[in-house]
C-alpha distance (Angstrom), angle and dihedral (degrees) to the residues before:
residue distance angle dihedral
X1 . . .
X2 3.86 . .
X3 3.56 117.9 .
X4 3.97 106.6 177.6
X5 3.42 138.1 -41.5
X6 3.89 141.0 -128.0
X7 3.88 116.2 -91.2
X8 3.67 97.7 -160.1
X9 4.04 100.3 -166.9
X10 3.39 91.3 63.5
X11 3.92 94.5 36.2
X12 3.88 91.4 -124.2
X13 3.42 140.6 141.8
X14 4.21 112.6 -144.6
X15 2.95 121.1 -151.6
X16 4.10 120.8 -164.9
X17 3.81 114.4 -175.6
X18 4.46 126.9 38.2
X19 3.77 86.1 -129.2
X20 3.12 111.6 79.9
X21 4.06 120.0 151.6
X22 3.42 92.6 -101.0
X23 4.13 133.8 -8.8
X24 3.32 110.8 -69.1
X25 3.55 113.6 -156.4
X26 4.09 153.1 -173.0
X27 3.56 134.6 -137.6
X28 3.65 118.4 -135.0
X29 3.91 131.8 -159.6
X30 4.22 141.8 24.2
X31 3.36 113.3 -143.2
X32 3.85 126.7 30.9
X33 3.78 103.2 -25.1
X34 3.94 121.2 68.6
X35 3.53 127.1 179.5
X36 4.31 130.2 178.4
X37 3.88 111.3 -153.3
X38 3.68 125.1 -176.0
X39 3.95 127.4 -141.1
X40 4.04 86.1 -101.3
X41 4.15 90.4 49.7
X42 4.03 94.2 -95.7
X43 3.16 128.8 149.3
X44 3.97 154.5 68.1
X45 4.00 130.5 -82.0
X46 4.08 120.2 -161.8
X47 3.86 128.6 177.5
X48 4.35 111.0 -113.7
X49 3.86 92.7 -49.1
X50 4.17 117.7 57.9
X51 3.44 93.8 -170.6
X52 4.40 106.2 41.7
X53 3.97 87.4 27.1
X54 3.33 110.1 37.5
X55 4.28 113.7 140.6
X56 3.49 108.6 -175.3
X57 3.99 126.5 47.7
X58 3.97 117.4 -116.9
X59 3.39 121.6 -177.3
X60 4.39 119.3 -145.0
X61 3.87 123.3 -134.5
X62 3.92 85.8 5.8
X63 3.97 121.4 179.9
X64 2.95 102.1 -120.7
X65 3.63 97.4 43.8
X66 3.97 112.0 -129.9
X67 3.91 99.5 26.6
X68 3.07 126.6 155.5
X69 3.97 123.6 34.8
X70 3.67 145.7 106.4
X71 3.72 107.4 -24.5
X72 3.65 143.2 -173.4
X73 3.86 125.0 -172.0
X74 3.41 132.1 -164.1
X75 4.25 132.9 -159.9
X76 3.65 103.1 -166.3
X77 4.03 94.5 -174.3
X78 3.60 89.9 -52.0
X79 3.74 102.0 -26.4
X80 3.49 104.6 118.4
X81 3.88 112.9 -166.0
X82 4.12 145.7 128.7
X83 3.96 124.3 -124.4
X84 3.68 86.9 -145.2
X85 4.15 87.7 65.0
X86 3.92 88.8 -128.6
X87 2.79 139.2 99.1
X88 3.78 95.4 32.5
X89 3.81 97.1 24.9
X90 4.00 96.5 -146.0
X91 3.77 111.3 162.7
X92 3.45 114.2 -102.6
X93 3.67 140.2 -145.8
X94 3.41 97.2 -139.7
X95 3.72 132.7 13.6
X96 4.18 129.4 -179.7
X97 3.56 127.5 160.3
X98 3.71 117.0 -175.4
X99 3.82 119.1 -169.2
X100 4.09 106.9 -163.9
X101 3.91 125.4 173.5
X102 3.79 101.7 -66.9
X103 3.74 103.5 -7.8
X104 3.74 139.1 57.2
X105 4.14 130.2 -151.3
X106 3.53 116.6 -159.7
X107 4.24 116.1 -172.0
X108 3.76 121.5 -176.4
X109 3.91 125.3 174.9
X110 3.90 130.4 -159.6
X111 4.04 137.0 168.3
X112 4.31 87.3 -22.2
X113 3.69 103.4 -39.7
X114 3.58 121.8 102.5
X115 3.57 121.6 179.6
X116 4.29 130.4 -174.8
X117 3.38 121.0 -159.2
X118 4.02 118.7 -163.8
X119 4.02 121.9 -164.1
X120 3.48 114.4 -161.2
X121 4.03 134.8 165.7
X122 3.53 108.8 -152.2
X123 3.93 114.3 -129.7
X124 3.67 94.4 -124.2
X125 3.86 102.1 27.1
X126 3.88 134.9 81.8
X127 3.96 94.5 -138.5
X128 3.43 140.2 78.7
X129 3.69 127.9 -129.4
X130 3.56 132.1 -144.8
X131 3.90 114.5 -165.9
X132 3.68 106.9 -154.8
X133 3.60 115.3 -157.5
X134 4.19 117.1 -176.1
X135 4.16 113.8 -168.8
X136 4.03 124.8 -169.6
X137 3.48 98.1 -154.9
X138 3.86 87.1 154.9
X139 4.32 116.5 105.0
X140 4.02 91.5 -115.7
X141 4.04 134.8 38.5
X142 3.27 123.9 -76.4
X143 3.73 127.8 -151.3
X144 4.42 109.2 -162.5
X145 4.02 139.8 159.8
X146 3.63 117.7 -122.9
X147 3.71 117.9 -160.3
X148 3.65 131.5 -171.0
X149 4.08 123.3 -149.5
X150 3.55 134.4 -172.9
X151 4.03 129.5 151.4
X152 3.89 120.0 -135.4
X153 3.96 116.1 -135.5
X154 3.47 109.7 -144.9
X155 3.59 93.5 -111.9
X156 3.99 95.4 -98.4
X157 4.10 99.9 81.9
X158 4.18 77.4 -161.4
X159 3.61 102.5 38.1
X160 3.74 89.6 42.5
X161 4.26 88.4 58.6
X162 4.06 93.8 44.6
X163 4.09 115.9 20.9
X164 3.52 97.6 69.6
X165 3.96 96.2 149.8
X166 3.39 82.8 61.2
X167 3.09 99.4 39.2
X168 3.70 107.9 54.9
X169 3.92 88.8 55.7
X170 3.86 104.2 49.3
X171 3.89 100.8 52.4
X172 3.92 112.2 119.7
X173 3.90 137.9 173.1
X174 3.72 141.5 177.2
X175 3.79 124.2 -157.9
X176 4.13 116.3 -151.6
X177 4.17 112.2 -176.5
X178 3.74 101.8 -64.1
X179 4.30 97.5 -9.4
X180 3.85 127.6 86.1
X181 3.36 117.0 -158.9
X182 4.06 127.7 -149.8
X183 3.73 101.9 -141.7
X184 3.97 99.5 162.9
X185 4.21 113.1 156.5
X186 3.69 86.5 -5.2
X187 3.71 105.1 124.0
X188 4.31 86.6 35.4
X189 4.37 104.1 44.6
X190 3.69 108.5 -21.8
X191 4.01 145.5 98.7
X192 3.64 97.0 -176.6
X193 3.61 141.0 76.1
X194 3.77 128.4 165.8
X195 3.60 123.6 -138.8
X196 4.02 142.5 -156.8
X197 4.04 118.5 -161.0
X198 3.81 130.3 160.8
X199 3.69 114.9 -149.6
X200 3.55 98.5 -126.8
X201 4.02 132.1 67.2
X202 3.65 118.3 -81.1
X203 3.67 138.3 -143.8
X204 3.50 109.0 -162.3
X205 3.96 129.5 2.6
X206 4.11 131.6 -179.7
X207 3.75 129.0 -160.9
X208 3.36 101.0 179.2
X209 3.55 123.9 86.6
X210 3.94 104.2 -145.5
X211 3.35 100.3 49.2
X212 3.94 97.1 50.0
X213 4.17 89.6 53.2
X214 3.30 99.9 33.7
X215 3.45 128.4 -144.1
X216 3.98 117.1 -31.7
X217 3.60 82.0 -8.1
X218 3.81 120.5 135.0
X219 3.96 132.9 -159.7
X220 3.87 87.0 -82.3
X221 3.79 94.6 63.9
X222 3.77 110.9 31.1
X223 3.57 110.7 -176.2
X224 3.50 99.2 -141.6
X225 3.94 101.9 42.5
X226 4.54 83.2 52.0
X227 3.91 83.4 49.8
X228 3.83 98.1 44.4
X229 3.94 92.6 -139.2
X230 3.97 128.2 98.7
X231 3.27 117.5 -129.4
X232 4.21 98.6 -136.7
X233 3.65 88.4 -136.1
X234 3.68 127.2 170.0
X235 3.74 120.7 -161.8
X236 3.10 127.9 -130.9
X237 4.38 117.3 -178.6
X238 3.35 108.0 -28.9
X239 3.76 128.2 60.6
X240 4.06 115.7 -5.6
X241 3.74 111.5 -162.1
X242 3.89 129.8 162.9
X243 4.08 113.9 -135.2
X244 3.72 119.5 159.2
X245 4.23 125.1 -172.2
X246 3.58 115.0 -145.9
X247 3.99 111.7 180.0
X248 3.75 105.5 -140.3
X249 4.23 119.7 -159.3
X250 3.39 113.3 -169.3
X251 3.98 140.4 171.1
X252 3.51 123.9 -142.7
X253 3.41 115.0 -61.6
X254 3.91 102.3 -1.1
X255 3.95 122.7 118.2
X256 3.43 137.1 -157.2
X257 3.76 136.8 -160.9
X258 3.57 141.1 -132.3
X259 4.07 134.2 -162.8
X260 3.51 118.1 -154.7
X261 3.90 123.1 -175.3
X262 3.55 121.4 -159.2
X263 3.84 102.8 -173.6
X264 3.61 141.8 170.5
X265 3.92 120.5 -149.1
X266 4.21 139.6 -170.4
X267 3.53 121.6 -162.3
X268 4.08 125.7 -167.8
X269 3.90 118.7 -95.9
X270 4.29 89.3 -104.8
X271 4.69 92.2 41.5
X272 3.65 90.4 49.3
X273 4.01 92.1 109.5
X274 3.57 131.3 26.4
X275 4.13 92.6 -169.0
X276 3.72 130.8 9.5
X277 3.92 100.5 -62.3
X278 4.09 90.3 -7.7
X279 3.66 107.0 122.8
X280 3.97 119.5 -134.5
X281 3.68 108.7 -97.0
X282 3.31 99.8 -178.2
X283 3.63 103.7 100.0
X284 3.92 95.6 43.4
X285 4.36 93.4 45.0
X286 4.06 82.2 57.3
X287 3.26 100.9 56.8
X288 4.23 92.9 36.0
X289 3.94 74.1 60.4
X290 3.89 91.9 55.0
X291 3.87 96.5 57.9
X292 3.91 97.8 33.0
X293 3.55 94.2 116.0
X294 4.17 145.9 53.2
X295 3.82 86.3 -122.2
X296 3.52 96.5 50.7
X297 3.89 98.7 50.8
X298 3.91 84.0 43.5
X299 3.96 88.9 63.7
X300 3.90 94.3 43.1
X301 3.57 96.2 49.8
X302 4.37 88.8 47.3
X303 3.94 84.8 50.6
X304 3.39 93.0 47.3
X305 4.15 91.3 40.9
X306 3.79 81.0 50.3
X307 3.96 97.0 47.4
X308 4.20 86.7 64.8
X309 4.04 102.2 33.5
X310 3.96 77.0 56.3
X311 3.86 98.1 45.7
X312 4.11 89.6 39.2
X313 3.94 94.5 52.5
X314 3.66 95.1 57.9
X315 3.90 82.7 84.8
X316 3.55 123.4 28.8
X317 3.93 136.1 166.4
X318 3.94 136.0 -163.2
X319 3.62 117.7 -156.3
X320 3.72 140.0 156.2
X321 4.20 87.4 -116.0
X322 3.80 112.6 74.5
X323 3.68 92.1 -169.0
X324 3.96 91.2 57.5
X325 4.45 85.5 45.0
X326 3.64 86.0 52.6
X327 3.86 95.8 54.3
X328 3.27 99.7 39.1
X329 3.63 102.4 38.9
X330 4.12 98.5 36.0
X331 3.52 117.7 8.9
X332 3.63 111.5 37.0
X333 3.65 96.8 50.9
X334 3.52 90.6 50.8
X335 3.34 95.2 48.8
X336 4.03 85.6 48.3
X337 3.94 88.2 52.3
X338 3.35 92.4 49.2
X339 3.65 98.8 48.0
X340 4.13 83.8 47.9
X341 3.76 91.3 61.1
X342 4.02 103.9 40.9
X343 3.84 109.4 18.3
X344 3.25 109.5 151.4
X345 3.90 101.4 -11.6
X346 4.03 92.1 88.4
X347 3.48 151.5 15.1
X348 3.99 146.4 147.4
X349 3.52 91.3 -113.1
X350 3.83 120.5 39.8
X351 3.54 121.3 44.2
X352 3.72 94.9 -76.6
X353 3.38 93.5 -150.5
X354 4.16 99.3 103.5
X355 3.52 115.6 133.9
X356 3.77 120.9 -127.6
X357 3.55 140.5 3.0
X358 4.11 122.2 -72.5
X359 3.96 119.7 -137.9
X360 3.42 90.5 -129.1
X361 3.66 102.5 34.4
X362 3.82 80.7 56.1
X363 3.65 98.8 51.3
């Protein structure tokens, strides 16, 4: 069975079919923010320490296996589906996932709507961005619901998985126009709060996990993506999630694109609150500003294309055997990089939640 293959100009792995033995995944980011992404947009993110700073909520030896991550739904007049095949497993028309050096693009087609979804980390930025793309390439117009999901961890990857009557009490959100903000233990302990915002106008949003499933309901059969209606919830304990609903008309053949930020934020002691309870946004509104356009994300991803054609050239070979130039010059070093930056401090498989990096794990 052949499931891609490696386009080396573009130092990218292709991947054709959803089902592949196992999920395969990327590793995004090379400074302070690190993210893991699967070829069907799973996954978790965390800012320098996967355990203390973990933002979303990944769940180990999960049934399914790769639940849980970055999704994007669509309801195409009734068609519910997701271009990254999970979680709803429709078939699809088309399916590509490309894994590059620090960024991953997943496209997925059904009944005239095609829709690509890039993941970046910037090289200077603690957020990730995911670069929405949505295609007619049906004959007639098309009028569909986009909505975003992502789960919030409650900071503590371990706490998150085994203080739950904590847990359930202290979750807490804000919603501002088209952002959500993550403010859990932020008014009691914290100077952090993560954030999720879409750079367009919404017309629905929910925060709270429950209510956008449904009850008994899983990721495969969200209740409000089959009913094509947000629920405006606002969570309070329990589970905090970020899902936006942007109502997309288009005519045959036109696109449209969206920007989502996924970013995490500190504030000083004394800026922690710009009202009673009102969280400074300050911090996280300037960098929604720096990704607000096409143009902009264009220039991040060449720096950050840039950053590893730079760091991969410092060592080159020419040989007669591409597939020895393409480990040596591409994917080992990557890997190597990689390994440098996460070691032992997370995975897709263990419990990700080791603290530090090992000497040898590192080398």
């Amino acid at each position: 069975m052949k499931y891609g293959y490696f386009d080396d100009l573009n130092k990218e792995y292709v991947i054709e079919t959803p089902r592949t033995p196992l999920p395969w995944i990327n590793y995004l980011g090379t400074n302070g923010f690190f993210s893991l992404i699967s070829n069907t947009s799973g996954g978790y993110c965390f800012y320098k320490d996967a355990k203390h700073r973990r933002i979303l909520r990944y769940r180990y030896n999960n049934i399914p296996a790769d639940n849980g991550g970055r999704y994007f739904y669509i309801n195409d007049n009734g068609d519910c589906w997701t271009p990254s095949y999970m979680p709803m497993k429709k078939e699809l028309d088309f399916y590509e996932c490309r894994h590059g050096m620090g960024y991953t693009k997943i496209t997925g087609e059904r009944n005239g709507v095609r829709v690509e979804q890039t993941a970046f980390v910037p090289v200077d930025d603690n957020c990730e961005i995911h670069r929405i793309k949505v295609t007619n390439t049906s004959g007639e117009a098309k009028n569909i619901n986009l909505f975003s999901f992502v789960e919030f961890c409650l900071w503590n990857a371990q706490d998150d998985m085994l203080n739950y009557q904590r847990n359930l009490n202290t979750g807490e959100v804000e919603i501002d126009g088209s952002a959500i903000y993550h403010k859990t233990e932020y008014r009691e302990r914290r100077n952090h709060y993560a954030f999720y915002s879409v750079n367009t106008e919404i017309s629905g949003f929910d925060t709270d996990r429950d209510t956008f499933l449904g009850a008994f309901n899983g990721l495969d059969t969200p209740d409000k993506v089959i009913n094509g209606k947000s629920g405006n919830s606002v969570a309070s304990g329990w589970y905090p999630i970020a899902s936006h609903q942007i109502d997309v008309s288009l005519d045959a053949g036109e696109s449209r694109e969206y920007i989502f930020v996924l970013g995490y934020i500190e504030n000083e002691k004394d800026e922690k609150f710009e009202s009673l309870n009102v969280i400074n946004k300050t911090k996280a509104k300037e960098m929604i500003a720096r990704y607000e356009s096409s143009a902009q994300c264009d220039a991040e991803l060449d720096k950050l294309k840039l950053y590893w054609d730079n760091l991969l050239s410092v060592f080159t070979l020419e040989s007669n055997d591409e597939k020895l130039n393409r480990m040596v010059n591409i994917w080992n070093p990557y890997q190597c990089m990689v390994t440098f930056n996460m070691s032992r401090s997370a995975s897709y498989y263990e419990s990700g939640i080791g603290r530090g990096m090992g000497f040898r794990d590192s080398n």
